[in-house]
Structure formats: C-alpha cells, structure tokens
SERO-4910 file (N, C-alpha, C, O; in steps of 0.05 Angstrom, whole numbers):
BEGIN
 pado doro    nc1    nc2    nc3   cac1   cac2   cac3    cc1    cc2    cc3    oc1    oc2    oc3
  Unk    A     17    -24      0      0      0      0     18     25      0     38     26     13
  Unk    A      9     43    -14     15     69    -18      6     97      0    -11    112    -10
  Unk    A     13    103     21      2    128     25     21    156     19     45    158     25
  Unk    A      4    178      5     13    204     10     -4    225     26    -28    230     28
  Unk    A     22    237     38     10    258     51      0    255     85    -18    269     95
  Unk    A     14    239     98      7    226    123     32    247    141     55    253    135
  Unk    A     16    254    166     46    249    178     48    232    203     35    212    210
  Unk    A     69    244    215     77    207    226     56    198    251     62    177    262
  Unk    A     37    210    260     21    193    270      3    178    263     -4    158    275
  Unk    A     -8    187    237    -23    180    224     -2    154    210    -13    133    204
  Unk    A     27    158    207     33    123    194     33    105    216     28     82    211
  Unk    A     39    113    243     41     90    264     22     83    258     21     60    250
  Unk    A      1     96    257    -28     83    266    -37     69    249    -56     55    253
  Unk    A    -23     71    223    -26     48    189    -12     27    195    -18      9    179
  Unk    A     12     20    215     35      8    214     21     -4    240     39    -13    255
  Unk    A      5     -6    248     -1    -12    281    -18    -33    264    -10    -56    257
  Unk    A    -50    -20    258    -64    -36    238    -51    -59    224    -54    -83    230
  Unk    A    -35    -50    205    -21    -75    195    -14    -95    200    -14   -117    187
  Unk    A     -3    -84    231     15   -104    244    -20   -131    256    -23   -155    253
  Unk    A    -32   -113    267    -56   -125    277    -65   -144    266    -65   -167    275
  Unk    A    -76   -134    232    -82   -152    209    -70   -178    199    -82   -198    189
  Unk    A    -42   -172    203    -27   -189    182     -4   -215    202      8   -234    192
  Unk    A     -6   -206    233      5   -224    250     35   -219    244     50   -239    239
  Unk    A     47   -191    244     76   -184    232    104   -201    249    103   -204    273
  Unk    A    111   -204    245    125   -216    269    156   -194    269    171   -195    289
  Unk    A    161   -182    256    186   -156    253    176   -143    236    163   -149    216
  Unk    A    185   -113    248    186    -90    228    208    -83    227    223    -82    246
  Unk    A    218    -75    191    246    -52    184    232    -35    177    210    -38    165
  Unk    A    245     -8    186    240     17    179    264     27    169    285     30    181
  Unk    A    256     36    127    280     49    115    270     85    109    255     93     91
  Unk    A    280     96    126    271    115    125    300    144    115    324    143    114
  Unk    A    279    166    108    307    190    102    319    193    122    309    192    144
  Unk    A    347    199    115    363    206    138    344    225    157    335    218    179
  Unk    A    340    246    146    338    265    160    305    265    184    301    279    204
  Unk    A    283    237    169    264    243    172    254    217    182    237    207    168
  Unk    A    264    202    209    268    168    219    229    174    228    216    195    231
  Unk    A    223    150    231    195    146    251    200    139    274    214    119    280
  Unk    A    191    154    287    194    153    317    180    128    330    163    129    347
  Unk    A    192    103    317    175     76    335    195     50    353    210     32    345
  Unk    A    192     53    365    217     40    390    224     16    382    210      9    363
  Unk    A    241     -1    386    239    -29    382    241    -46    372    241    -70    378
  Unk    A    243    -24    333    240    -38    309    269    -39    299    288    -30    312
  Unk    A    273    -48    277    301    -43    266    295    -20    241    279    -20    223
  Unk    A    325      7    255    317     28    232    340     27    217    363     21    223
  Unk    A    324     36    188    352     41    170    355     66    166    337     81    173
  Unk    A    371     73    156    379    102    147    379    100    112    395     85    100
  Unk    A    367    111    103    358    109     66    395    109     56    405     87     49
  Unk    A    411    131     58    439    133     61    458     98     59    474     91     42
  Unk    A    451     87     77    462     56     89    446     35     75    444     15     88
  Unk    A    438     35     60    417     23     56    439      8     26    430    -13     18
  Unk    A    462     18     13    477     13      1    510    -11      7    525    -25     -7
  Unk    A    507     -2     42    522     -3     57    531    -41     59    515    -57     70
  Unk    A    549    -46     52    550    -73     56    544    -89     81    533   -111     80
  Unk    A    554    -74    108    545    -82    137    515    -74    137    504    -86    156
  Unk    A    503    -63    128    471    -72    126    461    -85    105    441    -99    109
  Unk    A    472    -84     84    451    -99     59    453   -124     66    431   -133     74
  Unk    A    474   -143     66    477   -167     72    467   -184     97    456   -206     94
  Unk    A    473   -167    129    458   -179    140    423   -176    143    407   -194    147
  Unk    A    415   -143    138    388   -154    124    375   -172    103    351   -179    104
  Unk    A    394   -179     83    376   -194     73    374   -230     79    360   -247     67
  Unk    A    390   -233    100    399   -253    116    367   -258    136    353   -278    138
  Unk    A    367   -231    148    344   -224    170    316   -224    162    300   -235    176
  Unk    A    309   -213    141    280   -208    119    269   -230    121    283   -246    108
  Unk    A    248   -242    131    233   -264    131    208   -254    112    203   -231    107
  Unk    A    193   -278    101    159   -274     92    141   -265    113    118   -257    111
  Unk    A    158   -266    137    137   -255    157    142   -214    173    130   -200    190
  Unk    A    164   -211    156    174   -191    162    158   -167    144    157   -169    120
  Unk    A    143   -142    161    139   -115    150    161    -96    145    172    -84    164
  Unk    A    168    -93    121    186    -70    106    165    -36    109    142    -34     98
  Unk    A    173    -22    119    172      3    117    185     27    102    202     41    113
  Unk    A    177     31     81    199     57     72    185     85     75    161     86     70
  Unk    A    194    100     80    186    123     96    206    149     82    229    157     86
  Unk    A    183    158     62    209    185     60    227    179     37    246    195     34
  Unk    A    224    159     18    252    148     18    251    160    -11    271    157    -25
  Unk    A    231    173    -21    238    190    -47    261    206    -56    250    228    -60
  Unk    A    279    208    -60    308    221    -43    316    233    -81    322    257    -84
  Unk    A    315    217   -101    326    220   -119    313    214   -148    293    201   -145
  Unk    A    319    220   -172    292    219   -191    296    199   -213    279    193   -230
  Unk    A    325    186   -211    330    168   -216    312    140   -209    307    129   -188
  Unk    A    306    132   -237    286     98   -217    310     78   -208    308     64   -188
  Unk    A    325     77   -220    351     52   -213    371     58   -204    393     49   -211
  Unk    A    365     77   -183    395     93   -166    400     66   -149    383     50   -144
  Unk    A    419     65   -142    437     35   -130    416     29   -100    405      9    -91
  Unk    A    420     59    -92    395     55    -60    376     37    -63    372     18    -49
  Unk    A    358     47    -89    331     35    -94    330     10    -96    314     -3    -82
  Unk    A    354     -5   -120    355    -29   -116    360    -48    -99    352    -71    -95
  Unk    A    380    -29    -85    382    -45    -54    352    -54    -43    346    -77    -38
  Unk    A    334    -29    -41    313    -31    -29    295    -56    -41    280    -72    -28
  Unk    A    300    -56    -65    285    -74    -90    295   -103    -65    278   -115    -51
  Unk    A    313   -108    -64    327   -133    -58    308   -140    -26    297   -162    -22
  Unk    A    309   -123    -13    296   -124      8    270   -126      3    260   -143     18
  Unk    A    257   -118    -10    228   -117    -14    208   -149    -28    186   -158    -26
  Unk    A    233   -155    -42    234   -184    -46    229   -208    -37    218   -228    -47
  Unk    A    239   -204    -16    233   -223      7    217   -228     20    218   -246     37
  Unk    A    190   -210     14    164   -210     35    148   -203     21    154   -193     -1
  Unk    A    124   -205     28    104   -192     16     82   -166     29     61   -156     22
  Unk    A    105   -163     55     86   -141     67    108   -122     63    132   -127     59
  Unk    A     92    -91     66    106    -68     58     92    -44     53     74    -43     37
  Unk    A     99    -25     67     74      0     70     95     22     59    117     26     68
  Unk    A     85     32     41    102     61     30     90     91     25     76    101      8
  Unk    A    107    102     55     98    124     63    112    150     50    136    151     56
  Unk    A    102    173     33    121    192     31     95    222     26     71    220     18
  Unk    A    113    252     36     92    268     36     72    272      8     48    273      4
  Unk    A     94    275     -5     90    293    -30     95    259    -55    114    244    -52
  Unk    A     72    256    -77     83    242    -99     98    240   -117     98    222   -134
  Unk    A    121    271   -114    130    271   -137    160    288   -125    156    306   -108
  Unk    A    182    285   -130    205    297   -133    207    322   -152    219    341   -141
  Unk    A    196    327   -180    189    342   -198    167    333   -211    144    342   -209
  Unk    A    179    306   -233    150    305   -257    137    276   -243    145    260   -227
  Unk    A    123    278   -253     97    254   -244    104    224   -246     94    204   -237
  Unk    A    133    229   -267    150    200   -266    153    183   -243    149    159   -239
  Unk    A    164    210   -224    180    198   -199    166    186   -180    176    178   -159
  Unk    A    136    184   -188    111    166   -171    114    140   -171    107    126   -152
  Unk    A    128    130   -196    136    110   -200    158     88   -195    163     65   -202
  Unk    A    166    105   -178    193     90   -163    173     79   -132    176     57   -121
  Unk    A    156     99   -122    142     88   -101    120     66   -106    112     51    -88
  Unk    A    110     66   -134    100     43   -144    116     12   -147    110    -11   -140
  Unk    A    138     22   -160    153     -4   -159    156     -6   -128    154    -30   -123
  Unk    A    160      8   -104    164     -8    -85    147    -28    -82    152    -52    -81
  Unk    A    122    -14    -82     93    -26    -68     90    -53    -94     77    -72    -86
  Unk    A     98    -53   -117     95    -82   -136    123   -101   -137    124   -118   -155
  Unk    A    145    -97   -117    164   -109   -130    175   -105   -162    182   -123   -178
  Unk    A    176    -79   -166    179    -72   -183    176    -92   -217    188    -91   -238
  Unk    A    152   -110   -206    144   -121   -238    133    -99   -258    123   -106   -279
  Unk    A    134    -81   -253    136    -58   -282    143    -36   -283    132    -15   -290
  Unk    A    174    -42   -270    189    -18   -269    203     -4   -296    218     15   -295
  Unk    A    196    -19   -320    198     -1   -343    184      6   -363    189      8   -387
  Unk    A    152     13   -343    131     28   -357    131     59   -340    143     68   -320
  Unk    A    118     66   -355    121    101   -351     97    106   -330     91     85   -317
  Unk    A     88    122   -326     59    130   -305     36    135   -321     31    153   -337
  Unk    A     18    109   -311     -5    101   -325    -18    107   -300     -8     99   -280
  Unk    A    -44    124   -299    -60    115   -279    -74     89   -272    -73     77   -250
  Unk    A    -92     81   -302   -102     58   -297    -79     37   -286    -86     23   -267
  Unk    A    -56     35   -295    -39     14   -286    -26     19   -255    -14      1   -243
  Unk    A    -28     40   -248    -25     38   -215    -43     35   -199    -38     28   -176
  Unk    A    -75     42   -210    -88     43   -190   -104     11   -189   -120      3   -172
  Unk    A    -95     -2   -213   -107    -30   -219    -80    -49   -202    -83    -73   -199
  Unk    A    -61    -39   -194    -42    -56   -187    -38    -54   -156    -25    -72   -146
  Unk    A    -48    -31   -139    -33    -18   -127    -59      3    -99    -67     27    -99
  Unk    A    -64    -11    -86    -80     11    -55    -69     37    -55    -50     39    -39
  Unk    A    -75     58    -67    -60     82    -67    -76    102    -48    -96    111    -59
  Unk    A    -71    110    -24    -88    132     -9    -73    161      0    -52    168     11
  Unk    A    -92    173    -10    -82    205    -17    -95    227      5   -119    231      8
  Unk    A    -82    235     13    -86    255     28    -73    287     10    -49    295      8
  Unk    A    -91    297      2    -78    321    -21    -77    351      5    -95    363     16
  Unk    A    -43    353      6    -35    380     14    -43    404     -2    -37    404    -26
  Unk    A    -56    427      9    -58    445     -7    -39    460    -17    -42    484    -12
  Unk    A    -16    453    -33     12    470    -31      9    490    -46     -5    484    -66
  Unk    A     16    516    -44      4    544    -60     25    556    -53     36    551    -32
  Unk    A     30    571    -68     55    598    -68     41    622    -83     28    623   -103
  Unk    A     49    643    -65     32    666    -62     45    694    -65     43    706    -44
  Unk    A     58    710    -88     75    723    -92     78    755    -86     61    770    -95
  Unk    A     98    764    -71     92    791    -60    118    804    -74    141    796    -72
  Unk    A    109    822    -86    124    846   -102    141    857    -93    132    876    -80
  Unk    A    168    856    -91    185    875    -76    204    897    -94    218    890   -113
  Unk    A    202    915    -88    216    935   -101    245    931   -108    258    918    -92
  Unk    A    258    943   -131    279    938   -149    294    963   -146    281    983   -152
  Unk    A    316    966   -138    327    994   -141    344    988   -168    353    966   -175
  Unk    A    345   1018   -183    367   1016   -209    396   1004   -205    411    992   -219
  Unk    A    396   1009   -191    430    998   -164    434    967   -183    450    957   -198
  Unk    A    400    958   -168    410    920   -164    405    914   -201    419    901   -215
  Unk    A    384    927   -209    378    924   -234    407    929   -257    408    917   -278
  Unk    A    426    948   -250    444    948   -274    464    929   -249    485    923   -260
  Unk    A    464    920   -228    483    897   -218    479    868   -227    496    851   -231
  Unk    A    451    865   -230    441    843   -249    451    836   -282    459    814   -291
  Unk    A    446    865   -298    458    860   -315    480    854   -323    486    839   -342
  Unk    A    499    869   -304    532    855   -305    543    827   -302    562    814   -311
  Unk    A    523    824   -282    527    792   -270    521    773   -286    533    752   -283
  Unk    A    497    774   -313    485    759   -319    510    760   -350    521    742   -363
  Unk    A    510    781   -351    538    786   -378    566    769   -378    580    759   -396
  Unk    A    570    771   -345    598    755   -323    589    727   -326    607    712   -333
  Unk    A    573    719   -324    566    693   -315    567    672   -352    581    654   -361
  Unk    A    547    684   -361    547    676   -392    575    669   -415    580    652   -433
  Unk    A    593    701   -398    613    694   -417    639    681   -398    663    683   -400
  Unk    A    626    668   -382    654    656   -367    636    623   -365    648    603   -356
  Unk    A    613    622   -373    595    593   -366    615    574   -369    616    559   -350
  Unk    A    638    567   -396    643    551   -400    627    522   -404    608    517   -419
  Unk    A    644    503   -385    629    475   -399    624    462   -374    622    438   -369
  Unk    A    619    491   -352    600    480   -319    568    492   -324    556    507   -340
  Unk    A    564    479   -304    536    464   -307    517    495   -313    525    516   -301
  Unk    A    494    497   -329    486    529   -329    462    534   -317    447    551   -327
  Unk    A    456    520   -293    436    524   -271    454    545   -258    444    565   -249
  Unk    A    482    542   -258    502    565   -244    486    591   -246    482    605   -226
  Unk    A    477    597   -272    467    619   -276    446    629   -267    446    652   -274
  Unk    A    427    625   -254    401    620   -245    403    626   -214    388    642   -203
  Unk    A    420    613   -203    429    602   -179    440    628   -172    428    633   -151
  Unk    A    457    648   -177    480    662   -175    464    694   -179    470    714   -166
  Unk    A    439    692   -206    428    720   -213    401    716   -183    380    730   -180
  Unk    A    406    703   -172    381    694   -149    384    715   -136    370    735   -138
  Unk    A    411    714   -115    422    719    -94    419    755    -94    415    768    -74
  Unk    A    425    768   -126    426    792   -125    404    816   -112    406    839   -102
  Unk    A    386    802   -118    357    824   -104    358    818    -76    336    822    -66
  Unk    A    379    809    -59    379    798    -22    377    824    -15    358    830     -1
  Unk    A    395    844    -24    395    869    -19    363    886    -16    355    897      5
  Unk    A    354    885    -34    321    900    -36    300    882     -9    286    887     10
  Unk    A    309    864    -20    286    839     -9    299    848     25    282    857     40
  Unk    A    323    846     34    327    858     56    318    889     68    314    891     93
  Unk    A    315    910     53    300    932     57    265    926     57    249    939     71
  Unk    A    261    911     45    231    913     37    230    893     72    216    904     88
  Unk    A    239    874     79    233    862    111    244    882    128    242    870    150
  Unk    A    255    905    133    261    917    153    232    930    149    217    921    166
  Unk    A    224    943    137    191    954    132    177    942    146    163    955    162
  Unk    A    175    916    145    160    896    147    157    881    176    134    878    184
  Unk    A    174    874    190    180    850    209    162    863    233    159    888    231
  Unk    A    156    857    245    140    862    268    150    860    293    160    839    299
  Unk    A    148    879    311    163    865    338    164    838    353    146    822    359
  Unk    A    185    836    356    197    805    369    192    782    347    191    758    353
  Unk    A    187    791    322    184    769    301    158    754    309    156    731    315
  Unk    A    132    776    309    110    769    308     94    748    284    107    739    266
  Unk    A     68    744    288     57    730    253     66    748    239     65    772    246
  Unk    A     79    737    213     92    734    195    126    751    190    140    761    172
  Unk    A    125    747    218    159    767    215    179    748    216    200    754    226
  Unk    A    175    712    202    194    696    201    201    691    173    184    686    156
  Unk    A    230    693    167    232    694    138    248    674    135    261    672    155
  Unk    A    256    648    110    278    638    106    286    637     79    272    640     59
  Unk    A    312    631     81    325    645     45    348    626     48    357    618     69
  Unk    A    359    620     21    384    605     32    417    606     45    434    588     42
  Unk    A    421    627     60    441    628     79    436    654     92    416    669     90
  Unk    A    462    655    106    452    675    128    466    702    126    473    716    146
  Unk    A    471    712     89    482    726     84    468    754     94    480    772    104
  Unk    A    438    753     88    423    786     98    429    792    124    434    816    125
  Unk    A    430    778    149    442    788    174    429    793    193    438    802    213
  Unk    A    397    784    186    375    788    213    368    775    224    374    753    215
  Unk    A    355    774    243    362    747    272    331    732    258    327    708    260
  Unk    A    314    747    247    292    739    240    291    714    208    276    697    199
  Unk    A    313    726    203    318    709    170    339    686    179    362    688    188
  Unk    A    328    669    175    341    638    176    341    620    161    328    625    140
  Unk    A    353    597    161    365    582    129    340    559    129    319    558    142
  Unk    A    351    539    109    330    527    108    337    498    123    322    479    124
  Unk    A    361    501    133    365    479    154    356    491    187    354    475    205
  Unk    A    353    510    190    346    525    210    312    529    216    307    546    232
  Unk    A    295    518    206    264    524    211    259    507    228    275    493    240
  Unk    A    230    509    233    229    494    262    195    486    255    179    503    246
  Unk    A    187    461    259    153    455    260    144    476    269    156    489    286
  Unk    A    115    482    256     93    501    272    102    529    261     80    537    254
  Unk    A    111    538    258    125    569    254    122    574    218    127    557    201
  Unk    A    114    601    215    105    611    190    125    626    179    136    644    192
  Unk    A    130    621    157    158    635    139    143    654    117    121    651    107
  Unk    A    160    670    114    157    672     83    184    673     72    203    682     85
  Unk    A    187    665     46    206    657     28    221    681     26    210    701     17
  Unk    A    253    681     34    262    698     14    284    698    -16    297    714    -30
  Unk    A    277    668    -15    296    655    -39    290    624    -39    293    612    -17
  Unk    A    279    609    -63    265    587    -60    287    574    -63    305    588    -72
  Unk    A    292    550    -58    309    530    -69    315    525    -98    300    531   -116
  Unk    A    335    515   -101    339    504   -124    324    482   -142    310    481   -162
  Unk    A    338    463   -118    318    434   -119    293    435   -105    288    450    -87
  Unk    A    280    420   -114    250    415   -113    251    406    -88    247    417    -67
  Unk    A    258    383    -93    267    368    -61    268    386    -35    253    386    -16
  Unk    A    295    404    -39    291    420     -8    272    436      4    273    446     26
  Unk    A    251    436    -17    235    449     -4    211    434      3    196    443     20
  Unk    A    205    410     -9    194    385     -3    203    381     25    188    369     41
  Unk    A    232    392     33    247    380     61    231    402     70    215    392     87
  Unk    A    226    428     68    221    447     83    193    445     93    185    448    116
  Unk    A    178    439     70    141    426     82    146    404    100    127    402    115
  Unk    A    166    385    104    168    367    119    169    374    145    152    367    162
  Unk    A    198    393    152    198    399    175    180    414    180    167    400    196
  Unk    A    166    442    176    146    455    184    126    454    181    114    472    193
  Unk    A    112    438    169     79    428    166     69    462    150     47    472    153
  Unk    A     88    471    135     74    495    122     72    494     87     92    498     74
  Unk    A     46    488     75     39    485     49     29    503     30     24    498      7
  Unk    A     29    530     48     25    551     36     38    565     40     45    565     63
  Unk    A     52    587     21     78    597     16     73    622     11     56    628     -6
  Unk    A     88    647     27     89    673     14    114    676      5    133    663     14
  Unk    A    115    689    -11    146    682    -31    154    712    -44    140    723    -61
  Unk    A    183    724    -32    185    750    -41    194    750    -73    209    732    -81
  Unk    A    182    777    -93    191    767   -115    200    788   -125    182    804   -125
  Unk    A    233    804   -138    237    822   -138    233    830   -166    227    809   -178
  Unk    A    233    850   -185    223    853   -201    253    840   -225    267    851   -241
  Unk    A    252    830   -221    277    813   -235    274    794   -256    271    774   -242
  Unk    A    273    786   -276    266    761   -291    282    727   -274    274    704   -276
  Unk    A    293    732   -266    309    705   -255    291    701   -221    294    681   -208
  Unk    A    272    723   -213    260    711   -192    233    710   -195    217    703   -178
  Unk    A    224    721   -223    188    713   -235    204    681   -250    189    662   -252
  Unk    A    227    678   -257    232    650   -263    226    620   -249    215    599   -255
  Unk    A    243    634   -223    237    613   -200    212    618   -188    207    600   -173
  Unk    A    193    636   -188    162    628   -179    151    620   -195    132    609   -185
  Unk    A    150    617   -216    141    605   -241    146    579   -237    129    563   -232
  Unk    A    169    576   -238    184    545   -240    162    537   -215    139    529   -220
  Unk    A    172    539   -191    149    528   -166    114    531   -178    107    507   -181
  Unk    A    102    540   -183     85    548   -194     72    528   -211     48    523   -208
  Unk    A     87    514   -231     81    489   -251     93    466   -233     87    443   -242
  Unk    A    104    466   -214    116    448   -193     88    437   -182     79    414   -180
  Unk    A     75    467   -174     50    453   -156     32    448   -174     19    426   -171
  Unk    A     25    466   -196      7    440   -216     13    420   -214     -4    402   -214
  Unk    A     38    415   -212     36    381   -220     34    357   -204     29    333   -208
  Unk    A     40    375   -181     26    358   -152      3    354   -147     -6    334   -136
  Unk    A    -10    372   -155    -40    368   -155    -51    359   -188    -71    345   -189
  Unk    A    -40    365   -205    -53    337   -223    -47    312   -215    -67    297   -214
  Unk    A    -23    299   -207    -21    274   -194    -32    269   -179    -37    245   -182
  Unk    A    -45    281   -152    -65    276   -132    -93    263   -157   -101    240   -161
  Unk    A   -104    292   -170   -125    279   -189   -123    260   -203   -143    250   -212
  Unk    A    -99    251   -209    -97    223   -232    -99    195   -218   -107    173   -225
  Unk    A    -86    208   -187    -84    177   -161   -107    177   -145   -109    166   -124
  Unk    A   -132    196   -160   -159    190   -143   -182    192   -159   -203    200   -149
  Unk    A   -181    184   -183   -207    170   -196   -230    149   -186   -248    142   -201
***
C-alpha cells in the first residue's frame, strides 16, 4: 500500500493496523536520513546505508515472509535505478508485506511516482512510464492532497541591483564555460537579497510576530529573523526569501514545518518571476497527480 500525505502519526497508526491484520512478526524501517519514525523497538535504517555492505547483507539474511518493510520518505532522488533503490528492491523481495509512506508524490515530474510504485509491486513494471489505470489496478494508493500554493509579493527593485544584475548575468554567460548552467540562475538569485532585505526591515514586526519569520538560503542578509532552510522549526510561518533550487529541499522544508502555503518575495527581476514560475508548474503538478491517483 501506498500512502501520501500522512504524517507520522497518522503512519504509526497504518503500521499498528497492519501489524494487527497481518500477524507481523518484525518490522524494518527504511527511512530519510533526515526524517526516521519515531517507533521503539523496530530495526531502523537510514535510506543513506541502505547501500552499505554491513547492512545490505545482514538484512537480507534477516527479511523473513513474515517480516513488515517500511519505507518512509525514501523518495530522495529521480532516478528509478539509483543503486539505493535497488538495494531496497532486494529487500522488498523477500516479503510480501510493505507500506510506503512519503509526503508529497512527486520529486518534480509525475514520473518519480513511480519509483514508489515499484516499491509497493516489487517492481514487476518498473519499465513502464505513469499510467494511472496501471497503478491504481495494481496498487491501494491513499491520498491525502496538501494544499501547496505559493503566493507572490512584489518587492521593489532599485536601479542599483537592476544594472548589478545586468553585469552579472553578462559575467556569468561569458565565463559559463562547460559547468553546469543552472550556475546561472542560482548566482542571478542571490542579487535582489539586498532589496528583499530593505523591503523586511519595513516589514517585520516586533519580536518576530505572525509573519515576521523569513527563510532564504544562507545567512548572508544578517537578521536574527531570516534563517536558512536547515534552521526552521515545525509550527512556525515563513515567508520565502529565496526558493530553493531543488524541488526536493523544499519538499524538506514542508516536511519539517507542516507549512503548504507559501508567501514568496519576488523582486522585479526576470530570474526571480523565473523561480516562482518554475514552483508554480511544480504545484500543478502535484496536484494533477493527486487527481490522476484519485479516480
């Protein structure tokens, strides 16, 4: 079985059931590094180790038919045959029970649903593409759809950052060479920190009231209120001051903070209407996959 969109009390309480139902006699839990289930007793893996010779071998030694596999999180990469996965494949083999928990269905494109499908089938059609009829005929898929939305607030441009942009983007192009040219994207981001930093001193509210919590990716602007994206904390409301790159980390960032709705500063820049855009068709596509996994 497939669930998205759970969090972790809601999987004990799938993993409790199971256990009830099915007479489990062990649970493994392969979960993200960063993001273990808090259940006592069981044997945990780390998604990371999961390659690791001192675990692959004696788990698959340990894996009985009577053993529950848990993967938790373990969407990590968008590759279907990254070495991890197969590891996981190998383990998953061995049993026929196995619950696969992750927030979000997709890493980027609607492909990467399909790596959590092959968990849940033993990957007997891990080189077909994403069929609905063929997952939902193969496969218990239960959906819990996050409302993820990004919500864009205008921040002012001084001529300053605007002809500093152009230079940079002139610097960057004619030195690109034959490294990678997300560089570019990545690098014309950072330039509006300056504005976007004036436009939150306006803004922040005493003692970092609702909505005076900001996060951006480092801790170059300098206010006790703006923090990174390893630095957020559950429960607490951000607004964006520089989205991630990868899709993923900010997938990490709904993880840790339970926040699915996004205010997102956007300076009048083409490289930061790029990246709200980019997020933007991100969340279409989360939510057409919710609609395609609930016919």
């Amino acid at each position: 079985m497939i669930f998205i969109g759970l969090d972790d009390a809601e999987k004990l309480a799938e993993i409790a059931r199971y256990h009830a139902e099915h007479g489990i006699e062990k649970t493994v839990v392969i979960s993200a590094d960063a993001f273990p289930l808090p259940i006592p007793d069981v044997q945990q893996v780390k998604f990371s180790e999961t390659i690791l010779y001192r675990v692959f071998y004696p788990l698959l030694q340990t894996i009985t038919p009577g053993t529950l596999i848990v993967i938790n999180e373990c969407l990590r990469t968008q590759n279907r045959y990254d070495l991890s996965y197969n590891c996981i494949r190998h383990y998953l083999n061995l049993t026929t029970h196995s619950l696969v928990f992750q927030q979000l269905p997709l890493i980027d494109t609607v492909e990467d649903f399909m790596i959590l499908f092959d968990f849940d089938t033993q990957s007997r059609w891990k080189r077909r593409s994403f069929d609905p009829e063929l997952v939902l005929g193969e496969s218990q898929v239960h959906v819990r759809r996050l409302p993820l939305a990004f919500e864009p607030v205008n921040v002012p441009t001084s001529d300053r950052t605007r002809e500093r942009y152009r230079q940079e983007k002139e610097r960057l192009f004619r030195d690109l060479g034959n490294r990678d040219p997300h560089t570019i994207p990545r690098n014309l981001y950072l330039i509006s920190g300056h504005d976007k930093r004036a436009y939150i001193d306006t803004q922040s509210l005493p003692l970092f009231g609702a909505g005076g919590w900001y996060v951006a990716r480092n801790r170059r602007l300098g206010r006790e209120n703006i923090v990174t994206y390893a630095e957020v904390e559950h429960g607490q409301e951000y607004t964006v001051v520089e989205l991630p790159h990868r899709f993923i980390d900010f997938s990490d960032f709904i993880r840790r903070t339970g926040q699915v709705r996004s205010r997102v500063l956007v300076a009048d820049l083409p490289v930061d209407r790029w990246y709200f855009n980019r997020y933007a068709d991100w969340s279409k596509r989360i939510h057409d996959t919710y609609a395609n996994l609930s016919f």
